[in-house]
C-alpha positions in Angstrom: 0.0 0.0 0.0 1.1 3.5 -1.2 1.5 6.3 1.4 -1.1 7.8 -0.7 -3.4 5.1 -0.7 -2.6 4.7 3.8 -3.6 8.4 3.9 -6.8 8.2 2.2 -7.8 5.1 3.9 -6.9 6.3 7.3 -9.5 9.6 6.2 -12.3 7.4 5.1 -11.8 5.5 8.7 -12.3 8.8 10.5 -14.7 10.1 8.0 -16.8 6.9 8.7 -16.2 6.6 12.4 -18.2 8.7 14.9 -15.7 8.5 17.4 -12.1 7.1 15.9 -10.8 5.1 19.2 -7.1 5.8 20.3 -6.6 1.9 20.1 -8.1 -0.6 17.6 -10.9 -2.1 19.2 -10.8 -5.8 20.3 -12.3 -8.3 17.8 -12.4 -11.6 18.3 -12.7 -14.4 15.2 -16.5 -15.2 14.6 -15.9 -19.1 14.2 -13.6 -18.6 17.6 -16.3 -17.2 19.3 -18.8 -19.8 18.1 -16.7 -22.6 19.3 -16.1 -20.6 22.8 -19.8 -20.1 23.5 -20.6 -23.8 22.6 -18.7 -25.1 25.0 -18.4 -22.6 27.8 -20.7 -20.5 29.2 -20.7 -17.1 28.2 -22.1 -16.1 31.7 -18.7 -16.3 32.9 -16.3 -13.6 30.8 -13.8 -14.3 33.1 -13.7 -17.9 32.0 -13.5 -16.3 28.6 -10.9 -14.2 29.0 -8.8 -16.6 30.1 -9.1 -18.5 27.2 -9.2 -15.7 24.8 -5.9 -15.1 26.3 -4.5 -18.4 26.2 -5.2 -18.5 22.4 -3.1 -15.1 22.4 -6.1 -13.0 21.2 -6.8 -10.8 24.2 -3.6 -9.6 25.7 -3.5 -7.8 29.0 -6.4 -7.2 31.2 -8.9 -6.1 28.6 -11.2 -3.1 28.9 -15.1 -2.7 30.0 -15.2 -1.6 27.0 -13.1 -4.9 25.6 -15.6 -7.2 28.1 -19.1 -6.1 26.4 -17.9 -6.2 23.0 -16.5 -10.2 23.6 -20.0 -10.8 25.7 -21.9 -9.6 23.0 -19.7 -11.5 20.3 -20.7 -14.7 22.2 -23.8 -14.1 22.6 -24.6 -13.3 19.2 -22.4 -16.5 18.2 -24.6 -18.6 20.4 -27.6 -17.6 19.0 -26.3 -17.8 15.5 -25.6 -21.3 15.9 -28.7 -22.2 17.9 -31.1 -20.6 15.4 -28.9 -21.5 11.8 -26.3 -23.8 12.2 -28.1 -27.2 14.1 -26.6 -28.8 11.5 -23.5 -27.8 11.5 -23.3 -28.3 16.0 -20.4 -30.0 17.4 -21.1 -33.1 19.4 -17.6 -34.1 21.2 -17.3 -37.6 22.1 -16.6 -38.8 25.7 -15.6 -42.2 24.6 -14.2 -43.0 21.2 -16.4 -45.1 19.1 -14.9 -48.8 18.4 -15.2 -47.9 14.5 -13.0 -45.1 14.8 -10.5 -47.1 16.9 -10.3 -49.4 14.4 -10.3 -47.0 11.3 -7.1 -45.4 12.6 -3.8 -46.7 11.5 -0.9 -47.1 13.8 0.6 -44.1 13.4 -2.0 -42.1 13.6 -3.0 -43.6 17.1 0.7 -43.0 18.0 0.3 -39.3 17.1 -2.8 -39.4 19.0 -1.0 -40.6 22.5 1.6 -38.0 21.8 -0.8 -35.6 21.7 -2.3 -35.9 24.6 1.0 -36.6 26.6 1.6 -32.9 25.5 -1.9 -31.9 26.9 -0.5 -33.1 30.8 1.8 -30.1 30.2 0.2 -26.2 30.1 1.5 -24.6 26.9 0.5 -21.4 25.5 -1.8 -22.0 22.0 1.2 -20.7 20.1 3.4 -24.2 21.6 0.4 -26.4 21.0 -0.3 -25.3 17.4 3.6 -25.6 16.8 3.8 -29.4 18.4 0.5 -30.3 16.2 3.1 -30.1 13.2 5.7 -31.3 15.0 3.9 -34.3 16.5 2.9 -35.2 12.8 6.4 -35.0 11.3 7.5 -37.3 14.1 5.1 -40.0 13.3 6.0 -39.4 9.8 2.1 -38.4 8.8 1.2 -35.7 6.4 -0.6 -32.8 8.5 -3.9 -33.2 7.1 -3.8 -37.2 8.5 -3.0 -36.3 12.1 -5.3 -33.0 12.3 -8.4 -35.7 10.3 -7.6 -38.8 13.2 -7.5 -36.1 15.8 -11.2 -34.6 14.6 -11.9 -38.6 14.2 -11.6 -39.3 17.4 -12.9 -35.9 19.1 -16.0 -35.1 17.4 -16.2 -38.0 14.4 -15.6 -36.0 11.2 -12.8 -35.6 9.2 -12.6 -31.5 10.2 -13.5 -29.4 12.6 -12.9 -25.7 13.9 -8.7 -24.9 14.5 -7.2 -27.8 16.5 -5.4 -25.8 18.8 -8.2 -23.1 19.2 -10.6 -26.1 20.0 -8.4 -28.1 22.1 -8.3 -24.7 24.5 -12.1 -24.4 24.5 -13.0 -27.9 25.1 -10.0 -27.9 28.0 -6.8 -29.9 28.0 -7.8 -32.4 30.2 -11.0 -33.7 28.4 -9.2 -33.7 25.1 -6.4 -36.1 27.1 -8.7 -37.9 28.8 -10.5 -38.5 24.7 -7.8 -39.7 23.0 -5.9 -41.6 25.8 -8.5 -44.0 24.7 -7.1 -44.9 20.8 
């Protein structure tokens, strides 16, 4: 982008803005907030925070102003999914379905155990999207294997919302506890 072209957009941002804020205000991804609200209640911003912070998208304390605008993304998020998307709802599994168990090859249920020895340590969402790769590599899979047994086994579909992102919101411990059991 030309200087030119910065300047002008910086003067339709102000021209269309009210009040331009001294900061950019806080957004949070739609699909992030969708998965967050699914499986934690939004009641609890705290809660969300924290998580929002473990996946390195809120940084610092966060505003009032920061609060309502990440309440109100969850809400509407919920209620998005709960009016539009049944279909498309996430069902985790608690146990892992004997099919599944049996679909997986060897090295994928190797990559599996690895994973969720890494989820008895507390990493940042930055370590655990690196190991995803690296766990993968070590196992000698192609990325798109490892990330399709890990959605296998968590919600039985070949994809899902971002791994790492997702492992955060459903909480380390249940996704260990899931696929201890390939």
């Amino acid at each position: 982008v030309s200087e030119k072209e910065r300047i002008n957009y910086i003067r339709m941002y102000e021209t269309a803005m009210q009040n331009v804020p001294k900061a950019l205000p806080l957004r949070i991804p739609y699909q992030l907030a969708a998965v967050i609200s699914e499986f934690n209640p939004y009641d609890s911003i705290e809660r969300a925070l924290a998580l929002l912070k473990t996946t390195g998208h809120v940084k610092g304390k966060g505003s009032a102003e920061d609060k309502e605008r990440i309440v109100r993304r969850l809400h509407l998020s919920k209620t998005w999914a709960e009016r539009f998307a049944q279909d498309m709802r996430i069902r985790v599994n608690d146990t892992v379905p004997e099919s599944i168990k049996k679909a997986l090859g060897k090295k994928q249920k190797e990559a599996l155990k690895d994973l969720a020895t890494e989820l008895t340590k507390r990493v940042t969402h930055d370590e655990l999207y690196a190991s995803l790769y690296e766990i993968s590599k070590k196992h000698g899979l192609e990325s798109k294997d490892f990330f399709k047994a890990a959605y296998q086994a968590l919600i039985s579909k070949d994809s899902g919302p971002r791994l790492a992102a997702f492992i955060f919101a459903l909480g380390q411990d249940r996704v260990r506890k899931i696929l201890e059991q390939v």
